[in-house]
C-alpha positions in Angstrom: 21.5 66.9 -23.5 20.6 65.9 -20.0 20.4 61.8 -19.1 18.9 62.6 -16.0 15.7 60.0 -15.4 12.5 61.1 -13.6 12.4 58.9 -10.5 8.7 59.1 -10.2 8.3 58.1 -14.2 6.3 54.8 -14.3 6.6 54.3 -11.0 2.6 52.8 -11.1 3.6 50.1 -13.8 4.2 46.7 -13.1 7.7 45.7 -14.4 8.2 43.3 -17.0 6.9 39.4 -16.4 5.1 40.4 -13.2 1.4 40.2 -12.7 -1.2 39.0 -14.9 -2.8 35.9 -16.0 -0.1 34.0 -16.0 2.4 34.5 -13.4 -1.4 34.9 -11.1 -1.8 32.0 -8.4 -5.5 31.5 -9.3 -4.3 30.3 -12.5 -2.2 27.5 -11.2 -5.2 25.2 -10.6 -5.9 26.0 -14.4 -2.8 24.7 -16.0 -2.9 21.6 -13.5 -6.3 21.1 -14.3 -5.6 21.2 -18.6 -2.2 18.9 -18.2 -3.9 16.5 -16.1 -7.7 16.2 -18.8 -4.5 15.6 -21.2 -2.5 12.5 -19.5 -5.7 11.2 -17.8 -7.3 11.1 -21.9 -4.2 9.7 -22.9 -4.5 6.5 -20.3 -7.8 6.6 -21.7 -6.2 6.0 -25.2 -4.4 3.0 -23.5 -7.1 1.4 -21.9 -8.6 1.2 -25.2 -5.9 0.7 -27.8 -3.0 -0.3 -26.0 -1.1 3.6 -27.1 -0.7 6.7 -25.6 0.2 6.7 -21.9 2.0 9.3 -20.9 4.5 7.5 -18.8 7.7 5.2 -18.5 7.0 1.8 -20.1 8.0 0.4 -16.8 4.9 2.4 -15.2 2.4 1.8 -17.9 3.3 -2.1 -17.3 1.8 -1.9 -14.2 -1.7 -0.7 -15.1 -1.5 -3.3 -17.7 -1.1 -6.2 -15.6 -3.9 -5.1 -13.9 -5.7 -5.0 -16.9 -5.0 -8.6 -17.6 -5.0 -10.0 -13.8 -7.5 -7.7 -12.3 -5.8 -6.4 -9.7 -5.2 -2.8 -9.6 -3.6 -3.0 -6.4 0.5 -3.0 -7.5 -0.9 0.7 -10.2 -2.5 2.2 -7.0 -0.3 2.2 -4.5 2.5 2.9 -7.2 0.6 6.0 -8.9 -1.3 7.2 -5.5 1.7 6.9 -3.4 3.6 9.5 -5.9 0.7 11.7 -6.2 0.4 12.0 -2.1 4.3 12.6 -2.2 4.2 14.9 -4.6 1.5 17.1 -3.3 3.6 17.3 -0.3 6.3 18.2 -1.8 5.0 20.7 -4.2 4.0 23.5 -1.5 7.7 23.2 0.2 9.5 23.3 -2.8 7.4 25.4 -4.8 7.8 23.3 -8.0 5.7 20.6 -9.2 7.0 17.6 -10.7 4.8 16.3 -13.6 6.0 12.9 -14.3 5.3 12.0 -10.2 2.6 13.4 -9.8 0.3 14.4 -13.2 1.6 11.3 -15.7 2.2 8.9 -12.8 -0.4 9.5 -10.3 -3.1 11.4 -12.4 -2.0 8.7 -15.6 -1.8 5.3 -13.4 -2.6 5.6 -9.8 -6.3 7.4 -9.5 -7.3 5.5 -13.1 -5.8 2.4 -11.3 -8.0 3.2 -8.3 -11.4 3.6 -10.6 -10.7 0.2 -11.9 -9.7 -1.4 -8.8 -13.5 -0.5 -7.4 -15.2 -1.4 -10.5 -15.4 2.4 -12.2 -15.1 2.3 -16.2 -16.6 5.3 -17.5 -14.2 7.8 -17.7 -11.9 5.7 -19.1 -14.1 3.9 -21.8 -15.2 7.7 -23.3 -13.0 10.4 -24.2 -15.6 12.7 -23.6 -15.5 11.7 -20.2 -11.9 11.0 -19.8 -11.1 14.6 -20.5 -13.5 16.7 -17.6 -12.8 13.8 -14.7 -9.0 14.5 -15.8 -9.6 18.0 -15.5 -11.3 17.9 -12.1 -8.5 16.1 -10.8 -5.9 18.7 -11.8 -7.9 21.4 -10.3 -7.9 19.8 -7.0 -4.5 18.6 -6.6 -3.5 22.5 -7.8 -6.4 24.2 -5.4 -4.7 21.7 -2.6 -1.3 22.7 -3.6 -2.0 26.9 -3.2 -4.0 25.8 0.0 -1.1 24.1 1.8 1.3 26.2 0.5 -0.9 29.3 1.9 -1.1 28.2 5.5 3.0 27.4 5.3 5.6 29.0 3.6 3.8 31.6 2.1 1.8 32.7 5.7 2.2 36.3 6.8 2.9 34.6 10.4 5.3 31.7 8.9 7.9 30.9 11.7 9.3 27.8 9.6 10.3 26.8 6.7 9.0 23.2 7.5 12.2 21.8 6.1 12.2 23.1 2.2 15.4 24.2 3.2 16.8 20.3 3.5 14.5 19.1 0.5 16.2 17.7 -2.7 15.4 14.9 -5.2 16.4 13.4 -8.3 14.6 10.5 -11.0 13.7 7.6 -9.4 16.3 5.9 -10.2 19.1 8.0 -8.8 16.7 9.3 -6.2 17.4 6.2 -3.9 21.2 7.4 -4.0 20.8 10.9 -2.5 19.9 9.8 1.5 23.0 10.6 2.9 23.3 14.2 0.9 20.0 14.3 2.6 21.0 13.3 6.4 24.0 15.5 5.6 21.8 18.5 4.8 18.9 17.9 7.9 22.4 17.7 10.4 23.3 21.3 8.8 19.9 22.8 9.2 19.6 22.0 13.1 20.4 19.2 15.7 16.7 18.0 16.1 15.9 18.0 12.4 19.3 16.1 11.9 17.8 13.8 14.3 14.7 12.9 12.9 16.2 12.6 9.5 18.4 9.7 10.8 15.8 8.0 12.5 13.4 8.2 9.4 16.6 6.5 7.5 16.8 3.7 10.2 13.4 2.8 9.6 13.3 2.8 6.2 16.4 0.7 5.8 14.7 -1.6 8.5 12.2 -1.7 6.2 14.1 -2.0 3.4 13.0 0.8 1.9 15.1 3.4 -0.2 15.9 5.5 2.9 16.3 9.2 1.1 12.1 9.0 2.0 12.4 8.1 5.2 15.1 10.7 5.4 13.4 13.3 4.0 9.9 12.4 6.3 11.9 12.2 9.3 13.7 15.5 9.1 9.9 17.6 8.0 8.1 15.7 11.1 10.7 17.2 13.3 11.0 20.6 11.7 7.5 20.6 12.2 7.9 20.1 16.7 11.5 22.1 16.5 10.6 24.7 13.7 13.4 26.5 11.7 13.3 30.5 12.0 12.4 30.8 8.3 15.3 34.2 7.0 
């Protein structure tokens, strides 16, 4: 019996896991979009019952000081600073982390900033809670492919705008990895190398975990001295 295969048999189907609805970039937005109506309904829960925040007690602590005090301020730049990281970081990397930027900054920081200028509805009703959460998923995921789309994943990409040099870790051990960082921006090239330290200096001048200003330093420059992306 021959075990010879036909070369040409299925040659016009797609192999396993590949296509489709789900693996599809236009459904990225989508899943952003449903996780985020979920953790923004669930700070909803908290603002109303104390329960259900989908974050670190630590985190939640910081919305509820400002519902006590009134000032939103410490939640905002907290929860918005991650989500602005975050989005950065998403298109290099091509992963996106849920506890920085969905539970933290779709959770705490943009509920935090609502509050801060006087905004109560869509955290007071559920029925609310659940479509403002969902619009704000389906723009940080829409901003997410449209980054990513005029970077690393352009026909005409020259650099890999330092994804190469990118790593992290949880906040706590984050603060920890800057000189794996500085290490890794010195092996990529001499300029990014550069800018990586000099991001580090500032940030430890302004006493600031310096894996940041590490990691900010070394993109800036990979952005004027770009890598040949392989």
């Amino acid at each position: 019996m021959s075990t010879e295969v036909d070369a040409t048999e299925g040659a016009g189907e797609p192999a396993p896991h590949t296509g489709g609805f789900w693996l599809s970039e236009w459904a990225f937005p989508i899943f952003v979009a449903c996780l985020a109506s979920s953790v923004f309904a669930g700070t909803h829960l908290f603002y109303l019952y104390h329960t259900g925040a989908f974050n670190d007690v630590a985190v939640v602590s910081l919305l509820s000081q400002g519902m006590t005090t009134g000032s939103y301020s410490a939640a905002a730049a907290f929860g918005a600073g991650f989500l602005f990281a975050r989005v950065i970081e998403g298109p290099m990397v091509g992963i996106l982390d849920i506890g920085g930027s969905l539970q933290t900054g779709v959770g705490i920081g943009i509920p935090a900033l609502l509050l801060s200028a006087g905004i109560t509805a869509p955290l007071e009703h559920f029925w609310l809670a659940l479509p403002v959460g969902a619009l704000c998923g389906l723009v940080i995921g829409s901003l997410i492919l449209a980054v990513r789309k005029v970077t690393v994943n352009s026909d005409r990409v020259r650099s890999t705008f330092g994804a190469d040099v990118m790593m992290g870790a949880g906040n706590a051990s984050g603060r920890y990895l800057g000189p794996l960082v500085l290490v890794a921006a010195a092996t990529a090239s001499i300029p990014v190398g550069l800018g990586s330290v000099l991001g580090a200096g500032l940030f430890y001048w302004w006493k600031k975990p310096i894996t940041g200003g590490a990691i900010l330093g070394a993109m800036v420059m990979g952005f004027f001295f770009p890598i040949a992306a392989k």
